[in-house]
CHARMM internal coordinates of N, CA and C (Angstrom, degrees):
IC EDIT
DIST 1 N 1 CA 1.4538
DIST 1 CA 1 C 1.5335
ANGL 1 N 1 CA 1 C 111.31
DIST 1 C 2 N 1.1287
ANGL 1 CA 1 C 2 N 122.82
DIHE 1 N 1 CA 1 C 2 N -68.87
DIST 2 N 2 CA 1.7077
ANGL 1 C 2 N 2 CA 122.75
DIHE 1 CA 1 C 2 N 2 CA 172.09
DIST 2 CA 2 C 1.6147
ANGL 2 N 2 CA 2 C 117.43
DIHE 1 C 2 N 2 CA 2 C -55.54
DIST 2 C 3 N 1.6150
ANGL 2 CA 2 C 3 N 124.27
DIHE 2 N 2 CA 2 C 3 N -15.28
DIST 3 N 3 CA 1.1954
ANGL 2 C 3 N 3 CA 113.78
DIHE 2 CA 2 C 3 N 3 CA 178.02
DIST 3 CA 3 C 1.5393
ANGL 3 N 3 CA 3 C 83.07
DIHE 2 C 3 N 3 CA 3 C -80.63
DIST 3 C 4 N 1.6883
ANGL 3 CA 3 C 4 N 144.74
DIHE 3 N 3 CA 3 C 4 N -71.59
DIST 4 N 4 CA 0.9853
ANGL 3 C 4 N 4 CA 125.75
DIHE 3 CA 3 C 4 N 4 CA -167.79
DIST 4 CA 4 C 1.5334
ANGL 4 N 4 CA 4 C 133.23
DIHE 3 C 4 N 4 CA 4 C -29.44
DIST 4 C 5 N 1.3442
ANGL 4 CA 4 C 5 N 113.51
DIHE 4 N 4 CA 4 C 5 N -39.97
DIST 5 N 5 CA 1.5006
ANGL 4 C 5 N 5 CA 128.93
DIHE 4 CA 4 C 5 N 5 CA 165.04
DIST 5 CA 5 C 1.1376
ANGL 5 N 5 CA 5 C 120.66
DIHE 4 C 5 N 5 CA 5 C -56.42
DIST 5 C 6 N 1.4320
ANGL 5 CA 5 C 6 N 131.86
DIHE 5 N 5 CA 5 C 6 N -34.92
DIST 6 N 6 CA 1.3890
ANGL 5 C 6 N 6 CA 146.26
DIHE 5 CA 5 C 6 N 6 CA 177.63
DIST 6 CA 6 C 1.6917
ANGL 6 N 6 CA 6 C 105.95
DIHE 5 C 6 N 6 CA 6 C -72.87
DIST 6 C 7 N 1.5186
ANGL 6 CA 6 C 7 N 98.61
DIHE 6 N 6 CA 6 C 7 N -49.47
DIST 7 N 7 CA 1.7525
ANGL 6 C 7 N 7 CA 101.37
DIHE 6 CA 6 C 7 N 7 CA 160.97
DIST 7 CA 7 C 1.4717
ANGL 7 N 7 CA 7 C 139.87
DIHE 6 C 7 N 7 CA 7 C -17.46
DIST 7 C 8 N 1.7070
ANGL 7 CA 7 C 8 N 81.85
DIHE 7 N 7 CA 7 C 8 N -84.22
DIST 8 N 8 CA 1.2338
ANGL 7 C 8 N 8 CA 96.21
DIHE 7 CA 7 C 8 N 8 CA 165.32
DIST 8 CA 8 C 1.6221
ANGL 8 N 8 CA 8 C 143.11
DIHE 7 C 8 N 8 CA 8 C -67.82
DIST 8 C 9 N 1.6502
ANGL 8 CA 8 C 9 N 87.37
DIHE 8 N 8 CA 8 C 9 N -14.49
DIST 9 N 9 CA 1.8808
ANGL 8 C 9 N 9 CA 101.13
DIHE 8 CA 8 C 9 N 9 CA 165.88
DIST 9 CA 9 C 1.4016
ANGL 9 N 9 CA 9 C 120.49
DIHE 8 C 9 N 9 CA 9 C -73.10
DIST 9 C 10 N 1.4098
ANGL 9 CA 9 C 10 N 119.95
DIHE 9 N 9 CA 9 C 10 N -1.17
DIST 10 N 10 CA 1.3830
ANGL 9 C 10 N 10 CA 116.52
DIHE 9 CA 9 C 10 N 10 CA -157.95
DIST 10 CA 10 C 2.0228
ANGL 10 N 10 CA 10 C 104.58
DIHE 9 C 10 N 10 CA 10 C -86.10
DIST 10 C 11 N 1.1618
ANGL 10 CA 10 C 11 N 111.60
DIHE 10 N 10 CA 10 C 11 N 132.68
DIST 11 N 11 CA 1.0867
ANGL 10 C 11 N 11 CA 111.78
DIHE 10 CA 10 C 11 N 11 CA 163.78
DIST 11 CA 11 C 2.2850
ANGL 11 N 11 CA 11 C 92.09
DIHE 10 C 11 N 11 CA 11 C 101.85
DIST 11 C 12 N 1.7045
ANGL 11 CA 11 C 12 N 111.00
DIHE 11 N 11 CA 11 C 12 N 3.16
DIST 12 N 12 CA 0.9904
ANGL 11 C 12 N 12 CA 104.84
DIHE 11 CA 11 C 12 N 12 CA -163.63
DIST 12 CA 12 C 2.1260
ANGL 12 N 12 CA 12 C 94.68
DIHE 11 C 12 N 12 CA 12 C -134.65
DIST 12 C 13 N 1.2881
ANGL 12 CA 12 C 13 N 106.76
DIHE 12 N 12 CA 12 C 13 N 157.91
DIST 13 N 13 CA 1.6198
ANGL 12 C 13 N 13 CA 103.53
DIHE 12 CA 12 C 13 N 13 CA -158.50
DIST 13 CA 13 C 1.4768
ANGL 13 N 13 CA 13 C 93.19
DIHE 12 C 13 N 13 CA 13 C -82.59
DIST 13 C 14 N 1.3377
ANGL 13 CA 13 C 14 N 106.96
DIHE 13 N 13 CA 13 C 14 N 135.40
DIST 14 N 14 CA 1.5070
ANGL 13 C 14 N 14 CA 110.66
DIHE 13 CA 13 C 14 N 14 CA 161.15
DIST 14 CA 14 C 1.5115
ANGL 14 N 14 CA 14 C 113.44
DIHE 13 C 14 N 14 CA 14 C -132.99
DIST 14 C 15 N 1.5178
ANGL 14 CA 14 C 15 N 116.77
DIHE 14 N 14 CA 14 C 15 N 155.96
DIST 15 N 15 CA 1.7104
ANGL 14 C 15 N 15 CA 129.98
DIHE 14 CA 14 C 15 N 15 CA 163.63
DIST 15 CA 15 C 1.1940
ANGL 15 N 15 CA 15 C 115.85
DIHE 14 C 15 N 15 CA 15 C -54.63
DIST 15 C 16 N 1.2086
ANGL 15 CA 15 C 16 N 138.65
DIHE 15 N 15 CA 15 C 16 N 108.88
DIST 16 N 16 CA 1.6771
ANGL 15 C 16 N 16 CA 121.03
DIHE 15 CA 15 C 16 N 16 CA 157.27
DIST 16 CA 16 C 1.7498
ANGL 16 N 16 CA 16 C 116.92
DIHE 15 C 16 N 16 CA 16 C -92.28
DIST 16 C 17 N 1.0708
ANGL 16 CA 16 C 17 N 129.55
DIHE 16 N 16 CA 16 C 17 N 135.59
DIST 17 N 17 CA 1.4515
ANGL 16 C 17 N 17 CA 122.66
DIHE 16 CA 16 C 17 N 17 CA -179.26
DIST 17 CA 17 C 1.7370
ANGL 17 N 17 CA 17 C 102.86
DIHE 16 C 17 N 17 CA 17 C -113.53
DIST 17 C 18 N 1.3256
ANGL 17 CA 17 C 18 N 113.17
DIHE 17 N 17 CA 17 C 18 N 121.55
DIST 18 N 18 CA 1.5051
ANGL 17 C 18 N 18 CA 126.20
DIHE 17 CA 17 C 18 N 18 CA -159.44
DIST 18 CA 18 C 1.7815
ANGL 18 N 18 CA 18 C 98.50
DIHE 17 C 18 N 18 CA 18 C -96.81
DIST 18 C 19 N 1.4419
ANGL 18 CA 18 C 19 N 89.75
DIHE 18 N 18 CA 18 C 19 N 160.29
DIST 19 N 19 CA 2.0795
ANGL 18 C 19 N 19 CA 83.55
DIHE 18 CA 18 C 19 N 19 CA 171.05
DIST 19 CA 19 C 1.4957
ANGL 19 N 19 CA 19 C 89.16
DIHE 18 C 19 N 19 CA 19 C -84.22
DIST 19 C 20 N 1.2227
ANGL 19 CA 19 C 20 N 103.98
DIHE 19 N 19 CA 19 C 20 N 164.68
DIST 20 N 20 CA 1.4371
ANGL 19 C 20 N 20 CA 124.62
DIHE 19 CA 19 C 20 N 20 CA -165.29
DIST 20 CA 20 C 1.3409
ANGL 20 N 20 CA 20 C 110.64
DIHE 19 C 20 N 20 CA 20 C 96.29
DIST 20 C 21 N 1.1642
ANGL 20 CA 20 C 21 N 129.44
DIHE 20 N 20 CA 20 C 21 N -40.53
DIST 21 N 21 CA 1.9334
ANGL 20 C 21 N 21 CA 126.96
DIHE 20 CA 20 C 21 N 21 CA -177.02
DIST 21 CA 21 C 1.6119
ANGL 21 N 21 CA 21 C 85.45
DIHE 20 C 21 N 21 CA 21 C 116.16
DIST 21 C 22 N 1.2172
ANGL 21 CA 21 C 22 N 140.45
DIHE 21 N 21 CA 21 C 22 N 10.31
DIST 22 N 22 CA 1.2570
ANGL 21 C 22 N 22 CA 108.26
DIHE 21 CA 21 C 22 N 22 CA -179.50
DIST 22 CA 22 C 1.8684
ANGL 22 N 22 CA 22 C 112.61
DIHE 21 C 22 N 22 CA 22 C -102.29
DIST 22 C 23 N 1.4657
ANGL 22 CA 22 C 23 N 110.49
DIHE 22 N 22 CA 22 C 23 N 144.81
DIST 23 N 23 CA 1.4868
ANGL 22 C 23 N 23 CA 105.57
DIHE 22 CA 22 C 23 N 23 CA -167.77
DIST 23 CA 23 C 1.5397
ANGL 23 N 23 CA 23 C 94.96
DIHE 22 C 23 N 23 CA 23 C -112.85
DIST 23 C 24 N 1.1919
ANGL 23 CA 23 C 24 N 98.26
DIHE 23 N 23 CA 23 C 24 N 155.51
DIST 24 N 24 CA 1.6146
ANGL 23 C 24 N 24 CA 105.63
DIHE 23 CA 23 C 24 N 24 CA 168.36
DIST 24 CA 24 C 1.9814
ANGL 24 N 24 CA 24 C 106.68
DIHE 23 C 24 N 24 CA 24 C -167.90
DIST 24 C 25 N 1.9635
ANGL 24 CA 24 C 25 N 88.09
DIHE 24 N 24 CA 24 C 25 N 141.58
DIST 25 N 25 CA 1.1587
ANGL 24 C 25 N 25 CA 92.40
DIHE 24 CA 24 C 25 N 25 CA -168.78
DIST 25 CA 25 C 1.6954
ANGL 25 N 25 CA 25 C 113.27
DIHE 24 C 25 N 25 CA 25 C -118.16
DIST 25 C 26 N 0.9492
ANGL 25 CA 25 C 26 N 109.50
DIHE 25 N 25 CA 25 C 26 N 145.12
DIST 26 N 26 CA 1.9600
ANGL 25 C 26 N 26 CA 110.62
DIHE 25 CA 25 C 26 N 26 CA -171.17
DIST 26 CA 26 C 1.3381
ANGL 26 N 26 CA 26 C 116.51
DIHE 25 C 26 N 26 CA 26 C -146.36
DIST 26 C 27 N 1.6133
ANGL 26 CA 26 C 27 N 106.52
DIHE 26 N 26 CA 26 C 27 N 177.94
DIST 27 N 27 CA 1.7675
ANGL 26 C 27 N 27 CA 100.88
DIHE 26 CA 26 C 27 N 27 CA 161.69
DIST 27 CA 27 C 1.3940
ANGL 27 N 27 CA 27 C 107.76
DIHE 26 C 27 N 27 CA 27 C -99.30
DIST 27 C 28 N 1.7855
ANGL 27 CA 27 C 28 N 109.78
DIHE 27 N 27 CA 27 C 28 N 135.69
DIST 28 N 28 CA 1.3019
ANGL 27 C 28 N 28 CA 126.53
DIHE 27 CA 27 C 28 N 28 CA 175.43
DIST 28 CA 28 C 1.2471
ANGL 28 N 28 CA 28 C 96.60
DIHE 27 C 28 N 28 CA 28 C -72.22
DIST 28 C 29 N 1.6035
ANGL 28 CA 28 C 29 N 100.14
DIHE 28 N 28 CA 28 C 29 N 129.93
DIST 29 N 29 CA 1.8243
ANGL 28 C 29 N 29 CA 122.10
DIHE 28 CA 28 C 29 N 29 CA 165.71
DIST 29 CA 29 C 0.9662
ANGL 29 N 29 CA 29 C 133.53
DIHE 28 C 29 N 29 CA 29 C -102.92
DIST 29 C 30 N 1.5494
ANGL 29 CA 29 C 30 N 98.82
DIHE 29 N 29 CA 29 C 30 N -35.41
DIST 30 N 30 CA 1.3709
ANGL 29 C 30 N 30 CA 120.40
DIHE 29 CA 29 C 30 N 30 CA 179.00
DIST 30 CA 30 C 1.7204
ANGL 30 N 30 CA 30 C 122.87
DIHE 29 C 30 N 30 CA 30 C -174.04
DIST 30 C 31 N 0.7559
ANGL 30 CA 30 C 31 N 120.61
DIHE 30 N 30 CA 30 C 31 N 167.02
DIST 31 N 31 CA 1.4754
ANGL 30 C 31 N 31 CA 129.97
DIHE 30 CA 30 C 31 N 31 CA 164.16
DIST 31 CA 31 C 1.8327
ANGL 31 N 31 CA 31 C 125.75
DIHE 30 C 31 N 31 CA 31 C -170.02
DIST 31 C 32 N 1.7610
ANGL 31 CA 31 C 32 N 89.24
DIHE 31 N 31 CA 31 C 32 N -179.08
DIST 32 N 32 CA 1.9758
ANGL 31 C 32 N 32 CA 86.45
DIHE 31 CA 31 C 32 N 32 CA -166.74
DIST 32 CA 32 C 1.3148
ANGL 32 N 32 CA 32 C 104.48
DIHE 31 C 32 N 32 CA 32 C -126.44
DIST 32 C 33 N 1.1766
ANGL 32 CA 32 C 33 N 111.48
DIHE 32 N 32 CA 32 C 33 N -152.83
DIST 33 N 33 CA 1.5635
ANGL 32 C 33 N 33 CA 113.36
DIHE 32 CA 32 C 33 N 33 CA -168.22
DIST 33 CA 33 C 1.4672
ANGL 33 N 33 CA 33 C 105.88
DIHE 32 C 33 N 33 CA 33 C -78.14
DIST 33 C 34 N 1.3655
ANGL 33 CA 33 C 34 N 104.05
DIHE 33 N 33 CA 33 C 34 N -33.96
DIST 34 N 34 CA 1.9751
ANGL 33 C 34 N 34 CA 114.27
DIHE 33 CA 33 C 34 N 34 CA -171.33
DIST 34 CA 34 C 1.4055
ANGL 34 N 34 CA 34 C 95.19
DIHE 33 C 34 N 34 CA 34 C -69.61
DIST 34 C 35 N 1.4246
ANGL 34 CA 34 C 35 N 128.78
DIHE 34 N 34 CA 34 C 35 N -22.64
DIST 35 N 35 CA 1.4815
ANGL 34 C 35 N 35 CA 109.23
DIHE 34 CA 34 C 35 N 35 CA -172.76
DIST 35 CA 35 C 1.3300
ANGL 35 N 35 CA 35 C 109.20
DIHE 34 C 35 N 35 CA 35 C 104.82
DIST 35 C 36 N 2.1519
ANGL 35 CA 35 C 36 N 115.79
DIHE 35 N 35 CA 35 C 36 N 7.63
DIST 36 N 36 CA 1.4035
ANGL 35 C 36 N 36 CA 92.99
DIHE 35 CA 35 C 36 N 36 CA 167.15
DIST 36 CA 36 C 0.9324
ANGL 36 N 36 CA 36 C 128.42
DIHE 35 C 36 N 36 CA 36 C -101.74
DIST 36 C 37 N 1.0985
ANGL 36 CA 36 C 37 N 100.63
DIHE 36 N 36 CA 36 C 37 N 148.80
DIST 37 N 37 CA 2.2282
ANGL 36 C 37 N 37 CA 109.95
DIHE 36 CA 36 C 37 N 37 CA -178.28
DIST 37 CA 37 C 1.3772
ANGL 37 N 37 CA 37 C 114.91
DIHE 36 C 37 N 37 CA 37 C -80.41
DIST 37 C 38 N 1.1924
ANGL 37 CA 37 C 38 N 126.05
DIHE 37 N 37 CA 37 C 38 N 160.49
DIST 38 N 38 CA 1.2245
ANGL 37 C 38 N 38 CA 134.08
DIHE 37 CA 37 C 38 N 38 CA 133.47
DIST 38 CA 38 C 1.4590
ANGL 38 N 38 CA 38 C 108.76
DIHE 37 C 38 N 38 CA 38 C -128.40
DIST 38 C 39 N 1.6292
ANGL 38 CA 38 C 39 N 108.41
DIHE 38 N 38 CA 38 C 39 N 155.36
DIST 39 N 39 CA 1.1059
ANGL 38 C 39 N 39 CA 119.65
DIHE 38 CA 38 C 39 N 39 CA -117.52
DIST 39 CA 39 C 1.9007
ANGL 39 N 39 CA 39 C 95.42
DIHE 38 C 39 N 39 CA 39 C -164.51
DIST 39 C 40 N 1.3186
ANGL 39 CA 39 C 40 N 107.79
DIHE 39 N 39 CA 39 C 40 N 74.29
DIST 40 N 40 CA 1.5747
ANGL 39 C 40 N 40 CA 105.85
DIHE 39 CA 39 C 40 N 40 CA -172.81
DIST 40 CA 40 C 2.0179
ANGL 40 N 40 CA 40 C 105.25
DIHE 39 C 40 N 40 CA 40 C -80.95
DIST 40 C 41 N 1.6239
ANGL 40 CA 40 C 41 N 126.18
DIHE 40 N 40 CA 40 C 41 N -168.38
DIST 41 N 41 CA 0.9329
ANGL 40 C 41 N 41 CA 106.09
DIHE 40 CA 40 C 41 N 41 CA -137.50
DIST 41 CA 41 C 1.6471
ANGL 41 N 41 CA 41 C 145.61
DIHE 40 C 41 N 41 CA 41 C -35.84
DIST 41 C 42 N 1.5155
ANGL 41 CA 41 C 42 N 98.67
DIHE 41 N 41 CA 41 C 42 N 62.46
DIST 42 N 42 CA 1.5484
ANGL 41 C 42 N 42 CA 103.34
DIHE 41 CA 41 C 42 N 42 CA 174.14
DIST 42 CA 42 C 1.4795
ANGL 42 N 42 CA 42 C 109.16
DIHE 41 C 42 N 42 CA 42 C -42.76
DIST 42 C 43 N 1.5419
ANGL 42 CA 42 C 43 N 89.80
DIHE 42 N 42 CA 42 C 43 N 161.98
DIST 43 N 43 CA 1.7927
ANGL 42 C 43 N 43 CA 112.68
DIHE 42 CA 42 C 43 N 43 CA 162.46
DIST 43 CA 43 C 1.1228
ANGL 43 N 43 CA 43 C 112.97
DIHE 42 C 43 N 43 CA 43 C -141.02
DIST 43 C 44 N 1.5246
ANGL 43 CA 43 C 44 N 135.25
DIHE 43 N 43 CA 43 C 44 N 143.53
DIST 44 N 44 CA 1.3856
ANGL 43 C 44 N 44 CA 140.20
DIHE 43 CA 43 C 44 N 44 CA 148.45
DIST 44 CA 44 C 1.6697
ANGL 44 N 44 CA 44 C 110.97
DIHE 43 C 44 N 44 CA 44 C -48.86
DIST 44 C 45 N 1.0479
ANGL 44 CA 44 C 45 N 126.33
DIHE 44 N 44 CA 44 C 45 N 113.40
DIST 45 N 45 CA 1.0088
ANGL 44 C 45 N 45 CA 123.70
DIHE 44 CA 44 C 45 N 45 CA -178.84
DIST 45 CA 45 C 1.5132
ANGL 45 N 45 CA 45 C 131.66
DIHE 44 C 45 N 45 CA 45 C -134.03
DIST 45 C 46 N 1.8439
ANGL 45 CA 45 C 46 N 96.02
DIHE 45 N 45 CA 45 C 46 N 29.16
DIST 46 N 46 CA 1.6652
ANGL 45 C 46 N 46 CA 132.52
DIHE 45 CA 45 C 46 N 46 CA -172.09
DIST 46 CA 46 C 1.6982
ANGL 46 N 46 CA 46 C 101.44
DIHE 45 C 46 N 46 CA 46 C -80.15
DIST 46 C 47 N 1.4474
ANGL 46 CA 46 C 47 N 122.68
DIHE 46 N 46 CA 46 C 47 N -8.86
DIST 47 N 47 CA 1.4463
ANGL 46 C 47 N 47 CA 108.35
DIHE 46 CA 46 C 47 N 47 CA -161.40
DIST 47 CA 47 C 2.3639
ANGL 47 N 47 CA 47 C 75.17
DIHE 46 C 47 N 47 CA 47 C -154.08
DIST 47 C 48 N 0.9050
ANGL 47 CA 47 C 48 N 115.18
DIHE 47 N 47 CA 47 C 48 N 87.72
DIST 48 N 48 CA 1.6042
ANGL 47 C 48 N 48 CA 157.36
DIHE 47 CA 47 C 48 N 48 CA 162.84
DIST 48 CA 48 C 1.6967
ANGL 48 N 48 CA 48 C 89.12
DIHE 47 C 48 N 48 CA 48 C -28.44
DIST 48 C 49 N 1.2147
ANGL 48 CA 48 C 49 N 108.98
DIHE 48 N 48 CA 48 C 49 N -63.31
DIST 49 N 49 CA 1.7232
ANGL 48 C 49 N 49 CA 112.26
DIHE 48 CA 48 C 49 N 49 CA 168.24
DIST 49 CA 49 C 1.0891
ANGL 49 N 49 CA 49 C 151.27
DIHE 48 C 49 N 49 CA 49 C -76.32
DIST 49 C 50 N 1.7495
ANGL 49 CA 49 C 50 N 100.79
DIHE 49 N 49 CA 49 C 50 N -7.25
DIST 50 N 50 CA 1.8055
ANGL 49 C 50 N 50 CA 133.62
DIHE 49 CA 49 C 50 N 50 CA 167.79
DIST 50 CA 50 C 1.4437
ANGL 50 N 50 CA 50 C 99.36
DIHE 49 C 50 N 50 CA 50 C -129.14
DIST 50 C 51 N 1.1488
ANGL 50 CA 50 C 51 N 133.65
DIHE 50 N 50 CA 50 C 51 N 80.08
DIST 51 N 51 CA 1.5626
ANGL 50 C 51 N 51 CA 140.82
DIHE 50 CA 50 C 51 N 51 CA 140.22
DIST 51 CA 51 C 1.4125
ANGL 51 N 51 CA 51 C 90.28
DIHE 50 C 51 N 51 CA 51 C -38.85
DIST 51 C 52 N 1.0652
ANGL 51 CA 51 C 52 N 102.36
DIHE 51 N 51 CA 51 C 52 N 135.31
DIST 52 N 52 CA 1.8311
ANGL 51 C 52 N 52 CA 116.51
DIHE 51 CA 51 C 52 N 52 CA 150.46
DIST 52 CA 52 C 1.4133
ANGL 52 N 52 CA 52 C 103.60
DIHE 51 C 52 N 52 CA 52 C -154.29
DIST 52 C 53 N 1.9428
ANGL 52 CA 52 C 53 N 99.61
DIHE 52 N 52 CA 52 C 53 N 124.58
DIST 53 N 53 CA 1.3797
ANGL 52 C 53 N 53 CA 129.94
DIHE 52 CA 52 C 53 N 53 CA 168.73
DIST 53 CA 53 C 1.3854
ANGL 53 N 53 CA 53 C 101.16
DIHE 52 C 53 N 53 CA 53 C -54.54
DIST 53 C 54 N 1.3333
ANGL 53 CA 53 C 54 N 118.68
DIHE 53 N 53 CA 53 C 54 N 133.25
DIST 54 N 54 CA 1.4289
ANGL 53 C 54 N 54 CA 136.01
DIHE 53 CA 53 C 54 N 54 CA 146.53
DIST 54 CA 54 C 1.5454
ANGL 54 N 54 CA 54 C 143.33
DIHE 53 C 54 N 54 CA 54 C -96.31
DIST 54 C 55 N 1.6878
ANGL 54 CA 54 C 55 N 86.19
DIHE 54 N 54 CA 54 C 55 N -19.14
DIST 55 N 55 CA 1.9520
ANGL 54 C 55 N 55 CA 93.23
DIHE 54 CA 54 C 55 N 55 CA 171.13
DIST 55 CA 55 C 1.5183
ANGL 55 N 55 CA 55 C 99.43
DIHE 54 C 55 N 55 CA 55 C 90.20
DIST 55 C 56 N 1.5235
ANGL 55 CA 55 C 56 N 105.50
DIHE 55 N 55 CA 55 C 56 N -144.24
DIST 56 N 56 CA 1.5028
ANGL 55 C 56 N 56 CA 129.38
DIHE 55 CA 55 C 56 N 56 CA -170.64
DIST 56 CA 56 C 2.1001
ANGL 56 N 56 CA 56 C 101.35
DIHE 55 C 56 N 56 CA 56 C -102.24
DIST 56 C 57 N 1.1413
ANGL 56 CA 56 C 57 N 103.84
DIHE 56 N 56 CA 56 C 57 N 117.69
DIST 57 N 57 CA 1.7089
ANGL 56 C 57 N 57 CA 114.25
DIHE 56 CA 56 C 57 N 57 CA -168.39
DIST 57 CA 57 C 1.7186
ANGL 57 N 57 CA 57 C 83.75
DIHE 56 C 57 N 57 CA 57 C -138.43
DIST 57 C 58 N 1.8963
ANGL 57 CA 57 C 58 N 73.01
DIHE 57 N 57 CA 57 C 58 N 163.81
DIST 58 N 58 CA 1.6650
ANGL 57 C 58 N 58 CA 101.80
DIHE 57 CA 57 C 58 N 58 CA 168.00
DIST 58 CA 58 C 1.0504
ANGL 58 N 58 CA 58 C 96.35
DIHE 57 C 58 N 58 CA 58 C -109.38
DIST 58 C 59 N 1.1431
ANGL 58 CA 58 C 59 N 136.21
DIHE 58 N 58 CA 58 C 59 N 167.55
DIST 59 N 59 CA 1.6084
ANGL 58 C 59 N 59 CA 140.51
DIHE 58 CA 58 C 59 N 59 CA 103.99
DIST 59 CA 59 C 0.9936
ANGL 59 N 59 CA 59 C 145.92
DIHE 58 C 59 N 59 CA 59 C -114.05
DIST 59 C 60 N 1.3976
ANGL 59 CA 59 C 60 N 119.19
DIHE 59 N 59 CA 59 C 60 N 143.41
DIST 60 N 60 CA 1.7235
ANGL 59 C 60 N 60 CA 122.36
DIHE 59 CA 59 C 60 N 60 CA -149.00
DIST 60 CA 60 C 1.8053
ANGL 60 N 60 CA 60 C 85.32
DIHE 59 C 60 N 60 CA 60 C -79.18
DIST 60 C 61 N 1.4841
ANGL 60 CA 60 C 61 N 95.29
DIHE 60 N 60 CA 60 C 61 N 140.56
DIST 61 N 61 CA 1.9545
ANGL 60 C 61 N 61 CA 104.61
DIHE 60 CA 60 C 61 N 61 CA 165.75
DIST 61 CA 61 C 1.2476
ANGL 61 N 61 CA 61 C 118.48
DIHE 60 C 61 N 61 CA 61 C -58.52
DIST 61 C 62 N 1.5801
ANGL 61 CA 61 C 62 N 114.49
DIHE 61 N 61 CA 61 C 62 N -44.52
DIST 62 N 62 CA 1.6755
ANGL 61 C 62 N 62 CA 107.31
DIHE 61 CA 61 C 62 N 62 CA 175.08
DIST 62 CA 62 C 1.2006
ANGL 62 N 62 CA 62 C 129.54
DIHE 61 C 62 N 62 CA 62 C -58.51
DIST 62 C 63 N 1.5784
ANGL 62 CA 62 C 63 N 116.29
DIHE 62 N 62 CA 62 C 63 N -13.07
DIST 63 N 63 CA 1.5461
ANGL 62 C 63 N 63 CA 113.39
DIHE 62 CA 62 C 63 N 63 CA 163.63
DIST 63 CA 63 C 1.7520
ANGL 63 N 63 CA 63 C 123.88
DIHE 62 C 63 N 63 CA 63 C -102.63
DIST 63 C 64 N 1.2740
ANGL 63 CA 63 C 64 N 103.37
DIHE 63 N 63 CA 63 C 64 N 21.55
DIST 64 N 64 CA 1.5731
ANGL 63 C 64 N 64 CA 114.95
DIHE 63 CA 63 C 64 N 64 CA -179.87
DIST 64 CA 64 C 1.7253
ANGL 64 N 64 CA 64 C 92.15
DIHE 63 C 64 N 64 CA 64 C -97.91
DIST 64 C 65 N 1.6248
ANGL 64 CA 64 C 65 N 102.69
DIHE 64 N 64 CA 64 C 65 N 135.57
DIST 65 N 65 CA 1.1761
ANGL 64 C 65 N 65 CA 113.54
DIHE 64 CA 64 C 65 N 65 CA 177.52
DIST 65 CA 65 C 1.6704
ANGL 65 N 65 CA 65 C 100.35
DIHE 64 C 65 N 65 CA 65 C -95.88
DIST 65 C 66 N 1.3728
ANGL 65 CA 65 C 66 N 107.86
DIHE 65 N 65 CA 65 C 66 N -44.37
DIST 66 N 66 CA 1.2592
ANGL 65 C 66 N 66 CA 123.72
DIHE 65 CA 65 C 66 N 66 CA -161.16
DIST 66 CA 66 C 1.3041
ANGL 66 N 66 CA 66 C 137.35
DIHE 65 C 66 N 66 CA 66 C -166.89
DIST 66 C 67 N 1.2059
ANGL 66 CA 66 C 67 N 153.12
DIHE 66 N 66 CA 66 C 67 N 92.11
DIST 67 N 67 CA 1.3780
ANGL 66 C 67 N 67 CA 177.58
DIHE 66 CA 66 C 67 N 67 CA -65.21
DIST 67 CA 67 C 1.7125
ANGL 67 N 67 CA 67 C 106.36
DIHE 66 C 67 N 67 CA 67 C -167.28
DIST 67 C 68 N 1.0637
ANGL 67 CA 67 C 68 N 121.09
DIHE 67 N 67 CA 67 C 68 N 107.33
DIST 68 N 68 CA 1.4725
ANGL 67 C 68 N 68 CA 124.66
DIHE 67 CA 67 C 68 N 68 CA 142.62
DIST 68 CA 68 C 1.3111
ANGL 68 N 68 CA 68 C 138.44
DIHE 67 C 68 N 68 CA 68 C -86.80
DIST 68 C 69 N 1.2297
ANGL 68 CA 68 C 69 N 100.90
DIHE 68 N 68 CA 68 C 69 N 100.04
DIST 69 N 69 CA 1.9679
ANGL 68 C 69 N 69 CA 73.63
DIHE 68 CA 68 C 69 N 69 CA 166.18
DIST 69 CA 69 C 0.9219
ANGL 69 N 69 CA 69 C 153.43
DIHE 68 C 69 N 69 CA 69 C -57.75
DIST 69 C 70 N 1.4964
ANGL 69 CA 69 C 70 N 137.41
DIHE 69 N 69 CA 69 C 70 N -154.29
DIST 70 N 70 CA 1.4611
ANGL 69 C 70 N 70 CA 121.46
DIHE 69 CA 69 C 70 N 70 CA 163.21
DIST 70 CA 70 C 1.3680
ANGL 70 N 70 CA 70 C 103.70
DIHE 69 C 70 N 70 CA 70 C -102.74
DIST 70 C 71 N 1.2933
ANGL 70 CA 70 C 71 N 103.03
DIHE 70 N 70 CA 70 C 71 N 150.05
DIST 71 N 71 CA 1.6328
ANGL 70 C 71 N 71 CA 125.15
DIHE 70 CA 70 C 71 N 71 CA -172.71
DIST 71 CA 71 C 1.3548
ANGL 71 N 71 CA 71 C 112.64
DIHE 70 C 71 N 71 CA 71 C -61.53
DIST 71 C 72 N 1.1177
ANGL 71 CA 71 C 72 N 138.88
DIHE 71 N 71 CA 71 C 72 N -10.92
DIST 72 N 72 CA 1.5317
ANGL 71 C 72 N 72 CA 152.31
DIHE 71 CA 71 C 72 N 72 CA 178.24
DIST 72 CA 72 C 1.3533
ANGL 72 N 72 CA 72 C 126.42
DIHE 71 C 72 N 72 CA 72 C -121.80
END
COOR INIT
IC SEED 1 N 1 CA 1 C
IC BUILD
């Protein structure tokens, strides 16, 4: 069920919420079985008043708390 969801997110912006409290949001490109993303123009988006661009990132699955999709 959630790999299907991840599917259909690809190529579309989603939230990731990291351990640590830090959030960051991007376009889904891709991902694997562990849950890692990549994640083209991400942003840090843990501090609402310092956006900071990140570009094209991975992220490892073991530090994803939680994944949103997009609302549409």
């Amino acid at each position: 069920m959630a790999t299907q969801i991840l599917e259909k997110s690809i190529g579309k912006t989603v939230l990731i919420k990291l351990r640590g409290g830090k959030s960051i949001r991007g376009q889904l490109k891709g991902f694997d079985q562990h849950l890692n993303l990549v994640l083209d123009k991400a942003e840090d988006i843990t501090d609402t008043e310092n956006v900071k661009e990140l570009g094209l990132i991975i992220v490892r699955g073991d530090n994803v708390v939680m994944i949103s999709p997009p609302l549409r």
